[in-house]
DRENPA-3360 file (N, C-alpha, C; in nm, 2 decimals, always signed):
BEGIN
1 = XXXXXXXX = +1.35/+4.40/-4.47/+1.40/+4.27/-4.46/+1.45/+4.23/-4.32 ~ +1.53/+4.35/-4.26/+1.55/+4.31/-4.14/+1.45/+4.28/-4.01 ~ +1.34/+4.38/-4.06/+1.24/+4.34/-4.00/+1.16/+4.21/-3.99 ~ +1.15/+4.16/-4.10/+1.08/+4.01/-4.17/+1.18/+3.91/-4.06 ~ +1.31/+3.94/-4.04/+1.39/+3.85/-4.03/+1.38/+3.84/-3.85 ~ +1.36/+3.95/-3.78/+1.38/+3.95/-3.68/+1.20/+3.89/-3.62 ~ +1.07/+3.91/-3.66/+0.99/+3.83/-3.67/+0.98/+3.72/-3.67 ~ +1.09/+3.63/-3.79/+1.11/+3.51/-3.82/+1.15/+3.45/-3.68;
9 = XXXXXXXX = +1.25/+3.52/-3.63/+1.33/+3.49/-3.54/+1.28/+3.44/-3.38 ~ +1.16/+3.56/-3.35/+1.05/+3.56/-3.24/+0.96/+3.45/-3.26 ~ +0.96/+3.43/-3.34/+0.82/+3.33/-3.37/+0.92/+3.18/-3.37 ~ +1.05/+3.22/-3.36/+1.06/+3.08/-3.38/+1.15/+3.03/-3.22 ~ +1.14/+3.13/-3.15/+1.17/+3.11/-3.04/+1.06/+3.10/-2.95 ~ +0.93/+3.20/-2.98/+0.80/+3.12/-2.90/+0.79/+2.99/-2.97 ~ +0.79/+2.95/-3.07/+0.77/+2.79/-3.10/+0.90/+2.70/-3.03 ~ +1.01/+2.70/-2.99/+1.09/+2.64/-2.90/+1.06/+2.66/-2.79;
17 = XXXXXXXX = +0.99/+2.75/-2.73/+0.95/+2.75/-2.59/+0.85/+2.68/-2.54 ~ +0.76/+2.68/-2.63/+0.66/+2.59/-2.63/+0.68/+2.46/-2.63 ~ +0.77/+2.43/-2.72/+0.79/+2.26/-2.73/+0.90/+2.23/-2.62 ~ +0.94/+2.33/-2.53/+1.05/+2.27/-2.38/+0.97/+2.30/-2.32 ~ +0.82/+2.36/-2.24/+0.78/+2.44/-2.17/+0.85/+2.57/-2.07 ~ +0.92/+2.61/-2.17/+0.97/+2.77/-2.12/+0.84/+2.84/-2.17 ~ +0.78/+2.92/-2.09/+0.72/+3.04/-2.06/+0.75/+3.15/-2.13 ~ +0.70/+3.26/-2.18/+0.72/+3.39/-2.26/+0.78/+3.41/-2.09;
25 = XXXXXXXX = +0.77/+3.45/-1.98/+0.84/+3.52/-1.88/+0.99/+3.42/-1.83 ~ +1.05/+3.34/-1.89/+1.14/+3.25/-1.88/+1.10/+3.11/-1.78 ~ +1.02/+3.19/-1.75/+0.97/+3.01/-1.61/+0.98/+2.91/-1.68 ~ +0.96/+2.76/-1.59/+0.96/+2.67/-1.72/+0.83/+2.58/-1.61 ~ +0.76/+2.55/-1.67/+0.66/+2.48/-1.62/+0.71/+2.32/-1.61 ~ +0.73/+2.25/-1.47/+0.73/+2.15/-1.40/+0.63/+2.01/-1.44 ~ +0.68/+1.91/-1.53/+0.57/+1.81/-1.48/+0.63/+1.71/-1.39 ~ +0.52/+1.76/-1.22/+0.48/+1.65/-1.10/+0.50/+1.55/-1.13;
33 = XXXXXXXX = +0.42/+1.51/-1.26/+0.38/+1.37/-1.27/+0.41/+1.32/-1.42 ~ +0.53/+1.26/-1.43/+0.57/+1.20/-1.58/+0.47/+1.12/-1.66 ~ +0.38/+1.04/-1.60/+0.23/+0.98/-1.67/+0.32/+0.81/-1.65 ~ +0.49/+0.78/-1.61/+0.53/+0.66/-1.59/+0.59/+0.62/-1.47 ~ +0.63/+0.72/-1.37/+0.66/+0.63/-1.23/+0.64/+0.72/-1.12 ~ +0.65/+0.67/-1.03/+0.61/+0.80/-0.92/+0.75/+0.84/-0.83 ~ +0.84/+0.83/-0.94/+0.95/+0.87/-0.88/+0.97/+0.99/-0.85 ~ +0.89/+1.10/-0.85/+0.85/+1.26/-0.80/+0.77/+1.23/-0.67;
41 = XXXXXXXX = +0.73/+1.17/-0.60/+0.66/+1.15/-0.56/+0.70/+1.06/-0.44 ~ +0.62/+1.11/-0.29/+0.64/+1.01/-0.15/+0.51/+1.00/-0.13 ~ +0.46/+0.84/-0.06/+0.35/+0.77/+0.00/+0.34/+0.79/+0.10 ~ +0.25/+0.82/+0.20/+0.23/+0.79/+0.26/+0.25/+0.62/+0.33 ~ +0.16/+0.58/+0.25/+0.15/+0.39/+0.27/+0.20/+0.37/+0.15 ~ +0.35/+0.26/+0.14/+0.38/+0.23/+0.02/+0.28/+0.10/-0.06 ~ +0.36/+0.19/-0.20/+0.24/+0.11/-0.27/+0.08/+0.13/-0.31 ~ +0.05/+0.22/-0.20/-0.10/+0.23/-0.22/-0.16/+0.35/-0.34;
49 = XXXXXXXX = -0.03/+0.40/-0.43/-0.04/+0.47/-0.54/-0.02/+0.41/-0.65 ~ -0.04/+0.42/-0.78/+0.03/+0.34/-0.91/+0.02/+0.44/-1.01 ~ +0.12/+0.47/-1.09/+0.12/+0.53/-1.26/+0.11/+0.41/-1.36 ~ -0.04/+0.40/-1.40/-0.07/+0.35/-1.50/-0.11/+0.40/-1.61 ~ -0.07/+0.38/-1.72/-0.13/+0.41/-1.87/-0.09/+0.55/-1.84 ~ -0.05/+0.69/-1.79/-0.02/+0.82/-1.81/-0.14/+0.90/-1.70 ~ -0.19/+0.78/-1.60/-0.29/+0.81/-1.50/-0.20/+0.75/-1.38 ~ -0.24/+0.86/-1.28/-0.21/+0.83/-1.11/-0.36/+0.80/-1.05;
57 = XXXXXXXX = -0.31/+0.68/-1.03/-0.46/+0.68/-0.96/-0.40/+0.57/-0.81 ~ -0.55/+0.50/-0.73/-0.53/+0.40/-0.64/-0.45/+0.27/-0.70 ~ -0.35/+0.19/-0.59/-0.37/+0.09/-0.66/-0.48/+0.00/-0.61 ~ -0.42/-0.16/-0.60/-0.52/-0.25/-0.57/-0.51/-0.24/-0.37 ~ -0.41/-0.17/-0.31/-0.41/-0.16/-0.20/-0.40/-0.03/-0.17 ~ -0.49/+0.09/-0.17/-0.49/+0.20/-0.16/-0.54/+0.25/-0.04 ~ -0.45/+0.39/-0.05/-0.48/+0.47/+0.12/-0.40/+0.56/+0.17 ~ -0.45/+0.65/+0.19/-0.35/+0.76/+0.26/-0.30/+0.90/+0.17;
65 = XXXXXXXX = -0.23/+0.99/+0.18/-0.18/+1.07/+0.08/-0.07/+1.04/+0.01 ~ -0.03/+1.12/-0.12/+0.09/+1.09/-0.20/+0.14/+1.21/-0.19 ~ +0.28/+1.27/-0.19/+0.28/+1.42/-0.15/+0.44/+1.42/-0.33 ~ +0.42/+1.51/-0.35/+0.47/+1.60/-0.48/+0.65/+1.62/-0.42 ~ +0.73/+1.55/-0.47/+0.85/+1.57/-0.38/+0.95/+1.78/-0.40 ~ +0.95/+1.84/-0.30/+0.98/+1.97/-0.24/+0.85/+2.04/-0.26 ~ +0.96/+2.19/-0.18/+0.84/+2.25/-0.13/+0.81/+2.38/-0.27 ~ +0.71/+2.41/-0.22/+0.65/+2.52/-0.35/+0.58/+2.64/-0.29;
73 = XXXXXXXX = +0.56/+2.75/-0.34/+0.54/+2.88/-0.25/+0.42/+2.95/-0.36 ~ +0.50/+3.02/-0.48/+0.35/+3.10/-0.53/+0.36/+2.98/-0.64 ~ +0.25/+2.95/-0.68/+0.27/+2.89/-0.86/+0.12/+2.84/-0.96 ~ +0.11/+2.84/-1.03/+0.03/+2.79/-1.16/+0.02/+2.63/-1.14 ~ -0.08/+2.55/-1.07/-0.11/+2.40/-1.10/-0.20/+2.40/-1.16 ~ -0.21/+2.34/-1.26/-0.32/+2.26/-1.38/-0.30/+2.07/-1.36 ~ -0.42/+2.02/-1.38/-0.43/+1.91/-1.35/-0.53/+1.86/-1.39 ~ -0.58/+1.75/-1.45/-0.70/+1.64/-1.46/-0.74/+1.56/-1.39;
81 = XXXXXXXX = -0.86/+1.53/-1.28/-0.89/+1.45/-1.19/-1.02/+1.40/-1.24 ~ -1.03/+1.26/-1.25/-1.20/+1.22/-1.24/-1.23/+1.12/-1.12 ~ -1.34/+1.12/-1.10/-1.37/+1.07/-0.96/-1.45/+0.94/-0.97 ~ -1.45/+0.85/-0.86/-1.59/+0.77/-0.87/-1.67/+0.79/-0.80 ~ -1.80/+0.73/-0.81/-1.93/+0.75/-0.70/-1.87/+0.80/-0.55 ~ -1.94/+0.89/-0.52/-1.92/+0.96/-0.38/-1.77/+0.95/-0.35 ~ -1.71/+1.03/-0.45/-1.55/+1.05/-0.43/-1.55/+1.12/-0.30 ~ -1.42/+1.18/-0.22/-1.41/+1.26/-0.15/-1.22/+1.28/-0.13;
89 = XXXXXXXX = -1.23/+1.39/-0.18/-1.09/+1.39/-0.23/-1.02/+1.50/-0.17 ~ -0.91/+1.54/-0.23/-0.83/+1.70/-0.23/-0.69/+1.69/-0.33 ~ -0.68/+1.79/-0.35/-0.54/+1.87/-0.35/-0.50/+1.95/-0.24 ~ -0.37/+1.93/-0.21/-0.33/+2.00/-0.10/-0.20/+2.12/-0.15 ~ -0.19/+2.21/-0.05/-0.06/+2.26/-0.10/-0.02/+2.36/+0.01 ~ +0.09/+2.39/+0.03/+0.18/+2.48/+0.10/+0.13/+2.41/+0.25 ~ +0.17/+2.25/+0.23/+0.13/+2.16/+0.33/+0.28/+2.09/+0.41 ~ +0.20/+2.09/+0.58/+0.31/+2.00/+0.62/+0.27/+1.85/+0.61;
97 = XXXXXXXX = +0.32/+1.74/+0.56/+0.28/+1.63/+0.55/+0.24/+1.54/+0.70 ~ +0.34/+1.64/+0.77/+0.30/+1.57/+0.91/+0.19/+1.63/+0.99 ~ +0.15/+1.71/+0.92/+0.04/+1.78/+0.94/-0.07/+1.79/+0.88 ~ -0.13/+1.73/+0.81/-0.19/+1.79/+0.72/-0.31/+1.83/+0.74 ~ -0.37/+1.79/+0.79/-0.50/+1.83/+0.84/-0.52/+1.99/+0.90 ~ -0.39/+2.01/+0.95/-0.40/+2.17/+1.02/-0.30/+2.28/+0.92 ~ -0.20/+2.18/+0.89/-0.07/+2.25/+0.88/-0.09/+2.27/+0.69 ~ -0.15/+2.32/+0.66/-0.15/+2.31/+0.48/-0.29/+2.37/+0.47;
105 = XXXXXXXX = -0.32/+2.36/+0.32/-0.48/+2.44/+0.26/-0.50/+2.29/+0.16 ~ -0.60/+2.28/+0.16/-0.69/+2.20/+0.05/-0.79/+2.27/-0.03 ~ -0.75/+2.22/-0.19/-0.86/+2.28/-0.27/-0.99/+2.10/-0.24 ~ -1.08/+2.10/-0.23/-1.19/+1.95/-0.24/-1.19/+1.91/-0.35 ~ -1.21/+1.80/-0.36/-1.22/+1.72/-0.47/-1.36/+1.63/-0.41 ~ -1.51/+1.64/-0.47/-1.59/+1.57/-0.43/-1.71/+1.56/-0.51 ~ -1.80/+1.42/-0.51/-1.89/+1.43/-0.64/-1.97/+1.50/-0.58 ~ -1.99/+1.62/-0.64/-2.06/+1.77/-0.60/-2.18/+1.71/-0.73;
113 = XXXXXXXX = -2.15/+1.67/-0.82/-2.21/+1.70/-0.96/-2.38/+1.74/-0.90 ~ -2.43/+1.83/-1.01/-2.59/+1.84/-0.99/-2.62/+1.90/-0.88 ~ -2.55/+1.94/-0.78/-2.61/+2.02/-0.66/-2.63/+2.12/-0.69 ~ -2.76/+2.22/-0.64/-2.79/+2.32/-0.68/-2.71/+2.43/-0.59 ~ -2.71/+2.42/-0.45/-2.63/+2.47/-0.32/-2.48/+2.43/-0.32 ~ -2.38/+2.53/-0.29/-2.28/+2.44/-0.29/-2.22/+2.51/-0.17 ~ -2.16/+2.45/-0.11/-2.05/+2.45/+0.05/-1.91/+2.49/+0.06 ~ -1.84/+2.49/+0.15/-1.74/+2.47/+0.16/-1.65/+2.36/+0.20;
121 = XXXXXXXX = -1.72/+2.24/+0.17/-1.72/+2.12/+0.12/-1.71/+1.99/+0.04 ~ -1.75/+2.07/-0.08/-1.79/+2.08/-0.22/-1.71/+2.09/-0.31 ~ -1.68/+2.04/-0.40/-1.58/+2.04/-0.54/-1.61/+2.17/-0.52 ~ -1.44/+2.17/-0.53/-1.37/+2.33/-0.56/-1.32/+2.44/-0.45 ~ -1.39/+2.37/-0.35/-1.37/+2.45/-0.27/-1.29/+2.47/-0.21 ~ -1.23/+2.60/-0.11/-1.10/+2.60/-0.02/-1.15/+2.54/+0.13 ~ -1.11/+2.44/+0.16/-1.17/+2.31/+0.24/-1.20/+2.42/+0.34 ~ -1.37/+2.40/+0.41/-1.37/+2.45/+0.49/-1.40/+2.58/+0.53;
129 = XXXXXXXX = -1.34/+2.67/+0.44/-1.28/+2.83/+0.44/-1.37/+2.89/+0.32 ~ -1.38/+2.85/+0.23/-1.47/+2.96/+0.13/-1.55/+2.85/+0.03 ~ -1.66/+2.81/+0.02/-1.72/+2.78/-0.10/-1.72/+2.83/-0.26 ~ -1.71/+2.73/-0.31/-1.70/+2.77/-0.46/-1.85/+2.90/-0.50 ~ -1.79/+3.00/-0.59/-1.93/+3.05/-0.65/-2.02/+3.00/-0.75 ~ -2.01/+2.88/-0.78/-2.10/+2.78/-0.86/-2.02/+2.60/-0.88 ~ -2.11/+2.55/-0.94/-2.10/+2.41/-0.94/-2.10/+2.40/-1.09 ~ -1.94/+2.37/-1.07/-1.91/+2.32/-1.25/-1.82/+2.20/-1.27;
137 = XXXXXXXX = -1.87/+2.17/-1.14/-1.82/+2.02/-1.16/-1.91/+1.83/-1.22 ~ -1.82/+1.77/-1.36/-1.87/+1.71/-1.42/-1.90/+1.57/-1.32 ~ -1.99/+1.49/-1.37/-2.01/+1.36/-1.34/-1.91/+1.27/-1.29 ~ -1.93/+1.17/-1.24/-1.85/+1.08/-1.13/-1.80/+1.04/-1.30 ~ -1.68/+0.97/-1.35/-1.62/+0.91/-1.45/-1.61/+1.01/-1.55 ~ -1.61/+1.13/-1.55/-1.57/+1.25/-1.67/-1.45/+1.32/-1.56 ~ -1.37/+1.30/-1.69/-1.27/+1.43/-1.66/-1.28/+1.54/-1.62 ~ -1.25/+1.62/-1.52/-1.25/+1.78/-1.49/-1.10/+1.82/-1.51;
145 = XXXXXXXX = -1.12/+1.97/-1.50/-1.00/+2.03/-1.56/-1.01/+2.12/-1.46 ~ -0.83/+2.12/-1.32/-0.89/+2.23/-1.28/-0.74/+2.33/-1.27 ~ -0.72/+2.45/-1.25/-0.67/+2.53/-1.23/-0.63/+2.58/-1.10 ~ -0.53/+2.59/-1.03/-0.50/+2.62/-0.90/-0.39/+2.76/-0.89 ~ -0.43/+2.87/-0.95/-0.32/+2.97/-0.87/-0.30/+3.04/-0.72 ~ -0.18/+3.00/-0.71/-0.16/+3.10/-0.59/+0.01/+3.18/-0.55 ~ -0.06/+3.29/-0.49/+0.02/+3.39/-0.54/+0.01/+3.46/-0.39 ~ +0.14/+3.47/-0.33/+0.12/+3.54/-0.16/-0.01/+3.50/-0.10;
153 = XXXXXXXX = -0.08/+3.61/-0.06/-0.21/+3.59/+0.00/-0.33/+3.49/-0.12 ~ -0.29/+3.53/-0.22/-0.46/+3.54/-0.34/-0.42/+3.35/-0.33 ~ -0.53/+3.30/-0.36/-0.56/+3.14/-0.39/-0.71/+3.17/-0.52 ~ -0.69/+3.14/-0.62/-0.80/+3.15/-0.74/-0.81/+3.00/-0.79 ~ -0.92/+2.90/-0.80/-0.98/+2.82/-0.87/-1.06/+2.86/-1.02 ~ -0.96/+2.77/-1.09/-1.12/+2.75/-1.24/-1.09/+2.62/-1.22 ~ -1.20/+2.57/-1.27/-1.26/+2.46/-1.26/-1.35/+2.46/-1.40 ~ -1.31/+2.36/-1.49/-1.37/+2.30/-1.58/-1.42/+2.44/-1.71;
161 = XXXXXXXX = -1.29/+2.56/-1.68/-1.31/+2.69/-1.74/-1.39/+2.79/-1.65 ~ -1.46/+2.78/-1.56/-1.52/+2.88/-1.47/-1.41/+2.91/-1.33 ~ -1.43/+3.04/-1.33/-1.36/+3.06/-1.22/-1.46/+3.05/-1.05 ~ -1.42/+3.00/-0.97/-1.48/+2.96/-0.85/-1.46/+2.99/-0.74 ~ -1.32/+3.02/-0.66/-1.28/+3.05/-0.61/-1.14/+3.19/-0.56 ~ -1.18/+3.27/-0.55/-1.07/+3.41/-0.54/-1.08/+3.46/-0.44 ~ -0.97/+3.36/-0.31/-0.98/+3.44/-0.20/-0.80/+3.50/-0.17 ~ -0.84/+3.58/-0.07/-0.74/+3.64/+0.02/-0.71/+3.60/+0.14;
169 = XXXXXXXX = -0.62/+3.55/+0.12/-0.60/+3.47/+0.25/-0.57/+3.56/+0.42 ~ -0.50/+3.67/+0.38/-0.52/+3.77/+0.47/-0.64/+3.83/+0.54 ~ -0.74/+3.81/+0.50/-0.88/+3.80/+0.59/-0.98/+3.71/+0.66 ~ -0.84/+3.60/+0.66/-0.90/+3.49/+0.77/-0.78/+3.52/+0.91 ~ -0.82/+3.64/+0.96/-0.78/+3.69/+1.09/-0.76/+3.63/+1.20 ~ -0.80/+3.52/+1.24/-0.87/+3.45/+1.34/-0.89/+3.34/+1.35 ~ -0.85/+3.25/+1.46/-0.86/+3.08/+1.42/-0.99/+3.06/+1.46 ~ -1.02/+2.97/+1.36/-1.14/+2.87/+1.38/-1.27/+2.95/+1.30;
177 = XXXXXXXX = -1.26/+3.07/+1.28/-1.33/+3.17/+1.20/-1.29/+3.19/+1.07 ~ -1.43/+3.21/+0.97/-1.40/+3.22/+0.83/-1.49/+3.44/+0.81 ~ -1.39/+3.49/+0.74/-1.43/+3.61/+0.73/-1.59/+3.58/+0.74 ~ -1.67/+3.53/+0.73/-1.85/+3.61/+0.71/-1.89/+3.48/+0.85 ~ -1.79/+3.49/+0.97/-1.84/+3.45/+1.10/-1.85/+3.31/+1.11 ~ -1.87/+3.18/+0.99/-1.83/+3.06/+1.05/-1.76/+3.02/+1.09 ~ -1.73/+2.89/+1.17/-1.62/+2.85/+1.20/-1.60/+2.74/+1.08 ~ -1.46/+2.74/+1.10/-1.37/+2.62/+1.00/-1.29/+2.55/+1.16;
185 = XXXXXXXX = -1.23/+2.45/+1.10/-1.15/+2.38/+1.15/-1.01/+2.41/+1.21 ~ -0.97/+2.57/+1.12/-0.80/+2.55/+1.17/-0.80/+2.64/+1.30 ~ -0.74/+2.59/+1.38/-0.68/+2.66/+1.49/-0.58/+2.75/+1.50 ~ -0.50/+2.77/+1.33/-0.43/+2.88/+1.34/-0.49/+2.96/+1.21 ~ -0.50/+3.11/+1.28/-0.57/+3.18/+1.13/-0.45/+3.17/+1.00 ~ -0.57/+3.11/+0.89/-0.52/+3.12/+0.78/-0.41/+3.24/+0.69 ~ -0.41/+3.36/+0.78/-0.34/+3.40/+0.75/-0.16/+3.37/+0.79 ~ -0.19/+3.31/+0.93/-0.07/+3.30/+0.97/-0.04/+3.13/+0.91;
193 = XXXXXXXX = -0.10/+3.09/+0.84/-0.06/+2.91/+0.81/+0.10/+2.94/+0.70 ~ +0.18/+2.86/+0.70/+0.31/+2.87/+0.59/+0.26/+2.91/+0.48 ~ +0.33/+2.96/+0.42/+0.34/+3.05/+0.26/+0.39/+2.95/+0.20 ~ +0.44/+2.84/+0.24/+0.52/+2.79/+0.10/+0.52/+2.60/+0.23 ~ +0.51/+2.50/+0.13/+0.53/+2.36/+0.14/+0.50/+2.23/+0.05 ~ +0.47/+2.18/+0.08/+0.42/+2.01/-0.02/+0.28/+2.03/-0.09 ~ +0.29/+1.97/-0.20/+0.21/+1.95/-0.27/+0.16/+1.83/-0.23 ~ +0.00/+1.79/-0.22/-0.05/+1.64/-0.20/-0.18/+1.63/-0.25;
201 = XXXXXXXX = -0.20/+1.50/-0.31/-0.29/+1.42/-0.35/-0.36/+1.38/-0.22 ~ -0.50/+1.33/-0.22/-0.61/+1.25/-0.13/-0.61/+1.12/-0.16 ~ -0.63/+1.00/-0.08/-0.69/+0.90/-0.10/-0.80/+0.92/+0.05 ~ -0.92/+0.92/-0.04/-1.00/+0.92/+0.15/-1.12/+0.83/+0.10 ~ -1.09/+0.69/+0.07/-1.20/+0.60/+0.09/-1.29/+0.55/-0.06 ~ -1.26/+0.61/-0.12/-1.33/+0.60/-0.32/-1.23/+0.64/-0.39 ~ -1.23/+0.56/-0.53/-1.11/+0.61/-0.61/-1.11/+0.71/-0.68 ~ -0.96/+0.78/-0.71/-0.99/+0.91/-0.76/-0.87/+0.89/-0.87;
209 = XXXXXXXX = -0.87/+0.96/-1.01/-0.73/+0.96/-1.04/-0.71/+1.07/-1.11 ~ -0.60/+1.09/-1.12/-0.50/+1.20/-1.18/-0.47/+1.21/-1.29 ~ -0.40/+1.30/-1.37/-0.33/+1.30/-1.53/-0.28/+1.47/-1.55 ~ -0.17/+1.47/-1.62/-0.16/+1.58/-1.67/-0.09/+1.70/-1.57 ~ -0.07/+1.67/-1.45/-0.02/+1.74/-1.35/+0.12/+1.81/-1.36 ~ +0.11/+1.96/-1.41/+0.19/+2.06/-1.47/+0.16/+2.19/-1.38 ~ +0.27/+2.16/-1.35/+0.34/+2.38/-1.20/+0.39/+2.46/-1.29 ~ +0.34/+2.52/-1.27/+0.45/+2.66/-1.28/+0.49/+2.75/-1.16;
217 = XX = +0.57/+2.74/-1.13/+0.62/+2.88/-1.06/+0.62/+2.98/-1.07 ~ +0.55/+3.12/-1.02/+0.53/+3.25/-1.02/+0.66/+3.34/-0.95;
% end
């Protein structure tokens, strides 16, 4: 009996954890983005963001980044993005806002769909630094589902249930070099870029939008 009871008991505390987002390891998973105001949230260009219907997308005057308000170091992002024709997008993270281009990492957000080849360019990718190991990214107006861990050095992408990305960031030694000899853009090696900063959205020219944007902290 006592056993039955202590069962009862577990099962009904994973079922309350679930319905607060507490974690079996106590974490509690973060929602960025409430689906109703962007009061988590700084513009770049005010106004050029909107929470509509439980979607972040452009508004009617769009442009620039939207950044995740504080900073974040190891964690679990899950998120929904769909794109329009020749999107070109990102997620950013362990970013300086006044930086971003050098001072932060980007996973890509871009209509990859159908390519046989894929870059470091390319939906999914670590901007620049490592190409995805396949293309599982859906059509311009379908939902994708993607997965962003990172954890000290490691950064792992799934994307739409495949995994695509699992690098070490400790083997980008060298600025302007990517471990297998190309060059990328940063002028400081990736290993030495900050461990921990801002979370940010893309607006770069076609609309793109959001839903479902849930951290966890590691």
């Amino acid at each position: 009996m006592k056993t039955q009871i202590l069962t009862w008991a577990l099962a009904l505390a994973a079922g309350l954890a679930c319905i607060t987002g507490q974690a079996a390891d106590g974490k509690k998973a973060i929602k960025l983005f409430n689906g109703k105001d962007l009061n988590n949230w700084t513009q770049q260009k005010p106004r050029a963001w909107e929470a509509k219907e439980g979607v972040l997308g452009p508004s009617a005057s769009p442009g620039g980044y939207i950044w995740a308000n504080g900073n974040y170091e190891n964690f679990e992002l899950e998120l929904d993005f769909k794109m329009s024709k020749r999107c070109n997008s990102g997620v950013f993270f362990r970013t300086d806002p006044k930086n971003a281009v050098q001072g932060g990492f980007e996973i890509q957000i871009l209509d990859s769909h159908g390519k046989a080849k894929v870059g470091k360019h390319d939906c999914g990718a670590l901007y620049d630094a490592l190409a995805p190991s396949s293309n599982s990214t859906k059509p311009a107006g379908e939902w994708n589902h993607m997965k962003l861990t990172v954890n000290g050095a490691s950064v792992q992408v799934v994307l739409n249930g495949k995994a695509i990305i699992d690098a070490n960031l400790d083997q980008w030694t060298t600025g302007n070099k990517n471990p297998d000899g190309s060059r990328n853009k940063f002028r400081t090696a990736l290993k030495d870029l900050p461990r921990t900063g801002r979370i940010g959205l893309q607006y770069h020219g076609h609309p793109v939008w959001f839903k479902n944007i849930l951290l966890k902290p590691l």
